[in-house]
N, C-alpha and C positions, 0 to 999 in steps of 0.2 A: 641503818634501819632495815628489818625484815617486814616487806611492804605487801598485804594482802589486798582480795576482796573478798567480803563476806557476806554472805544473805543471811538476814533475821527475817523471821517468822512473824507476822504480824496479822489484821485479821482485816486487812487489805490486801494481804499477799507478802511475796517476799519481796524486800527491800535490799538491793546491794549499795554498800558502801566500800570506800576505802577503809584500810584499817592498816594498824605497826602492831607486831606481837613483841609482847612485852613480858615480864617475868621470868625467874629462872628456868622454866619450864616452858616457857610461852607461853603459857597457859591462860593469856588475858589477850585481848584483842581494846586497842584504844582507836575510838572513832576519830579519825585524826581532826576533820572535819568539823563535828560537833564540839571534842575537846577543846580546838582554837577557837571556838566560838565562845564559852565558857572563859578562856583565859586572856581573849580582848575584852570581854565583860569586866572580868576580874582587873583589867588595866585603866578601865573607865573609859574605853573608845565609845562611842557615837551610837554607831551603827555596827556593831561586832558581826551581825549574823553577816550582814553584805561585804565587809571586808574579809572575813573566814571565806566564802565563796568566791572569791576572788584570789586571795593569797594562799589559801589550801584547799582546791579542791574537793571534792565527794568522789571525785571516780578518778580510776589508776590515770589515765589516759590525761586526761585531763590536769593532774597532779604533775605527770611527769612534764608537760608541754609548759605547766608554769614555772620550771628549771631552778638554778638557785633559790630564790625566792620560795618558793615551796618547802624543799628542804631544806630551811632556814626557819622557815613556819613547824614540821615536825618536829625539830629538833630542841626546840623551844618548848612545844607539848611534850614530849617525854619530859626534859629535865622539869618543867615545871610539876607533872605527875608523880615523879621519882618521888620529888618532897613531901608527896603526902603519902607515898606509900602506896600509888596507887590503887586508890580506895574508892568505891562507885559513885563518883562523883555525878550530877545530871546539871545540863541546863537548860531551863524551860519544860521541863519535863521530859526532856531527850536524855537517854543514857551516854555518856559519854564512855566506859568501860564495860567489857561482856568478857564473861568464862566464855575460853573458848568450846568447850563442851553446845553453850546456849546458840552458836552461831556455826553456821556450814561455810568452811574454805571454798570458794570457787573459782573459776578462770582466773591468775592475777591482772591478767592483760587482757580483757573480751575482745576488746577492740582495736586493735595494732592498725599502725598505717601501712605497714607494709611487711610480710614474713617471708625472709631470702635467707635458705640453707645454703652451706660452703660444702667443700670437702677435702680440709686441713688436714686429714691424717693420712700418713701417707701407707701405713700398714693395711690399714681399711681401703684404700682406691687399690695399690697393688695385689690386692688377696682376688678383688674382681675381675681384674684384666690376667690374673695366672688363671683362675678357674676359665677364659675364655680361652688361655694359651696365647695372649695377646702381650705386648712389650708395654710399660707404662710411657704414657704420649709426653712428651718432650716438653708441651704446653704444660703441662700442670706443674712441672717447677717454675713457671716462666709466670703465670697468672692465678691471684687465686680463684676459682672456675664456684659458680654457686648459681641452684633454679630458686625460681620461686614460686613459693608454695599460697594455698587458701589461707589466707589470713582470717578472712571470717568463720574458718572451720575449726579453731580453736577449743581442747575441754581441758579442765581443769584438773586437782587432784581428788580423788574419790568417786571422779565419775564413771561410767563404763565405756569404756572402749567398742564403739560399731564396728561388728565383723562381716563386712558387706558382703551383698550375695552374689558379689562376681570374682570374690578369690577364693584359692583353694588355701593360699602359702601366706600367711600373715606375719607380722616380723615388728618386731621392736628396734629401736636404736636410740642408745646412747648417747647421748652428746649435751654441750653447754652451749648457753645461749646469752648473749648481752643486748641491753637495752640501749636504743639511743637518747638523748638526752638533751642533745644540742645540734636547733637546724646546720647543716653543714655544706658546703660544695669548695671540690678541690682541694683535699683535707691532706695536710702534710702528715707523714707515719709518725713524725716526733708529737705531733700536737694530736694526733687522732683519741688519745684515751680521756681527754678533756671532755670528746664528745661521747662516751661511756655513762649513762645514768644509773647502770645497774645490772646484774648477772642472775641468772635462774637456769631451771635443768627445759631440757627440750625431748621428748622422747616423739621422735620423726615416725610414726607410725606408718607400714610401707605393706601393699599387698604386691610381694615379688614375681608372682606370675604377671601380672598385668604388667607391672614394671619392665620387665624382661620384652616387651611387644612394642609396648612405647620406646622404647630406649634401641631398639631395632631401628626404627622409624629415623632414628637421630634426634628426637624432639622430648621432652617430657623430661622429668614422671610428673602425671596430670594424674589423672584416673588413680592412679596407684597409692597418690598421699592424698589428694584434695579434699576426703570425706573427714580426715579427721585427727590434727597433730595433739600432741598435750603439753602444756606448757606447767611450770609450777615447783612445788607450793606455793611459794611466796619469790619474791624477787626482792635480792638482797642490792642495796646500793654500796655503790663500787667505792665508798670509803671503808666500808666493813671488807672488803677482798682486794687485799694489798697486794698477792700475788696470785693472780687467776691463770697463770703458766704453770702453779704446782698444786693441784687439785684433785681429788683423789675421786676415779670414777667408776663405781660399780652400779653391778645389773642384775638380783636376783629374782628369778622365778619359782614363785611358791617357796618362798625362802632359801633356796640355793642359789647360792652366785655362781653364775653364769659366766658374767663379763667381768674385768677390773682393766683400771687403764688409769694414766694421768693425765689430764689436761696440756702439760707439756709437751708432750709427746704430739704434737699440731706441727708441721712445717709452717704453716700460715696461724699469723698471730691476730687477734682483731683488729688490734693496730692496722694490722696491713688490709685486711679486710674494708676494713670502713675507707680507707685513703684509695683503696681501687672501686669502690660503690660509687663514692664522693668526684669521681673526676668526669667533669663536664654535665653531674648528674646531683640533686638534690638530696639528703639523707633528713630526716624530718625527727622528731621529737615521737617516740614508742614505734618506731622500725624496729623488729626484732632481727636480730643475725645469728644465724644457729651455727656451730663449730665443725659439722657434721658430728659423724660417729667414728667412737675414740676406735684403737684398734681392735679387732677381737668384740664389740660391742655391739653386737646384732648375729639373730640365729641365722642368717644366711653363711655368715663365715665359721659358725662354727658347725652349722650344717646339724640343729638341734632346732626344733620347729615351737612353736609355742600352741597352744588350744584353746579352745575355749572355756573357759571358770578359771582360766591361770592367774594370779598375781604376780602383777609384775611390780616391781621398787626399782626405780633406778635414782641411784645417792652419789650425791655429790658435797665430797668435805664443806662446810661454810653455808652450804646449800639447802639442804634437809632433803627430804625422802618423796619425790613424785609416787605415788601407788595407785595403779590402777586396776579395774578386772575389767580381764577381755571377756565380750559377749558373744553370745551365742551365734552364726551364722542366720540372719533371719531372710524372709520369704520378699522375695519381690514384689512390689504391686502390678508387674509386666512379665511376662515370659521371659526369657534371655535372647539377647540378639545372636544373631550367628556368629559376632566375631567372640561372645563369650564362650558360645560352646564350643568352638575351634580352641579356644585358652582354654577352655577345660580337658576337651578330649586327646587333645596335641601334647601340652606342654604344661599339663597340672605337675609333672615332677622337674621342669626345668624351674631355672631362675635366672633374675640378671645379676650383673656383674654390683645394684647396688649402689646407693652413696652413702 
């Protein structure tokens, strides 16, 4: 299933829901929600609407935490919709199916329990530590190394990208992301992909000057990502992505590709990821775990800077197309501290080595 949220329009405001796009085109959004509500109706349960709310959720988060069981419940509504052709079915007066046109794509995940970026590729960590003239640290074959990020500072596709007013050097990156699925601790590599709910794109959005200060420090990136990653389209479950090692990763800006890269090409597998998160330590149901950035996939390394009104698309085969515009640099409601205007007047054309 290719697993949305979408806000409708209503004259209460907007309304987000879960939703699965459906169609050749996807061009239909099915409330997964209301559907199963309509389809225990249809089976002569009781109380449909209270068990739909219970065994299919209304929101990602919430859907993915109810595990098999859920996706056992969608799976159900599509094939039962399939039969009719998926035709605007409603119940109670609720729409069960929308053009996508009538409803706006937003966050798939608003609310993650937890966002921890890696840094699996090994072309992309080495291109850092050459630009430093530094040797790649011995540790990073040994463990795989991951910060973590603002989880509540999550945007979705279509929305714009904040160009905060304390970088000069703004930066995109590339990378895939898997969903967790199943609470976990002490999670064997063999059994780890059980605990896999589902894959989406991650574009780590990174201001490299500040980055470059933090990462001096030995601590961080804080400041650098926390205002704002993008997760998105939609987030496909991991029975639709039979091989998420050979996935094909590009990055164009204002229609030229920039980046391309494969998934593959990771020294660190999720598998391995989540079985070194998981030891001695809890992994919970919508933890996001980002792959880092593929090689070559972010303008630090290729030393091409992005601006403001750019589009950026980063695509990933199976995946569809995150697009976002980066905005404008806007005004502060405070002056700048000193240590911004030291990053600005010092070290506005350095950068870090990056993750």
């Amino acid at each position: 299933m290719k697993l949305v949220t979408f806000a409708v329009k209503t004259p209460l405001g907007d309304f987000y829901r879960l939703g699965a796009l459906v169609g050749a085109q996807l061009d239909r959004i099915i409330d997964l929600n209301t559907a199963y509500t309509w389809l225990l109706n249809e089976q002569k349960e009781a109380q449909p609407e209270k068990l739909a709310d219970v065994l299919c959720p209304a929101d990602m988060r919430g859907f993915i935490e109810m595990g098999p069981r859920a996706l056992e419940a969608g799976h159900d509504v599509l094939e039962a919709f399939a039969k009719h052709g998926f035709e605007a079915i409603t119940y109670s007066q609720r729409q069960c199916i929308f053009a996508s046109s009538a409803a706006s794509l937003t966050c798939p995940l608003p609310n993650p329990n937890s966002l921890r970026d890696f840094l699996a590729f090994e072309v992309h960590t080495k291109s850092g530590f050459d630009r430093r003239k530094e040797p790649m640290p011995e540790a990073w074959y040994k463990i795989p190394v991951y910060y973590k990020g603002n989880h509540r500072g999550l945007i979705g596709p279509e929305e714009p990208v904040l160009w905060p007013h304390f970088t000069r050097k703004l930066d995109y990156e590339l990378e895939l992301a898997c969903i967790v699925g199943k609470e976990s601790r002490n999670l064997p590599i063999e059994e780890a992909q059980q605990a896999i709910f589902g894959y989406t794109i991650l574009n780590d959005i990174s201001a490299r000057d500040i980055q470059a200060e933090e990462m001096r420090c030995r601590l961080g990136p804080a400041k650098a990502k926390d205002f704002g990653s993008v997760i998105g389209p939609w987030i496909v479950t991991a029975d639709e992505i039979p091989d998420p090692r050979n996935l094909t990763m590009t990055a164009r800006v204002n229609g030229e590709v920039w980046s391309q890269g494969n998934s593959g090409t990771s020294h660190w597998t999720f598998e391995q990821m989540l079985s070194h998160v998981s030891m001695d330590e809890t992994l919970y149901p919508s933890d996001i775990l980002g792959s880092g950035t593929v090689g070559n996939g972010c303008g630090l390394e290729l030393d091409r800077w992005i601006q403001p009104g750019d589009v950026i698309e980063l695509e990933i085969s199976g995946l569809g197309v995150l697009r976002n515009t980066i905005g404008s640099p806007h005004q502060a409601e405070h002056h700048n501290s000193p240590w911004q205007e030291f990053i600005h007047q010092k070290l506005a054309s350095k950068t870090s080595p990056g993750k």
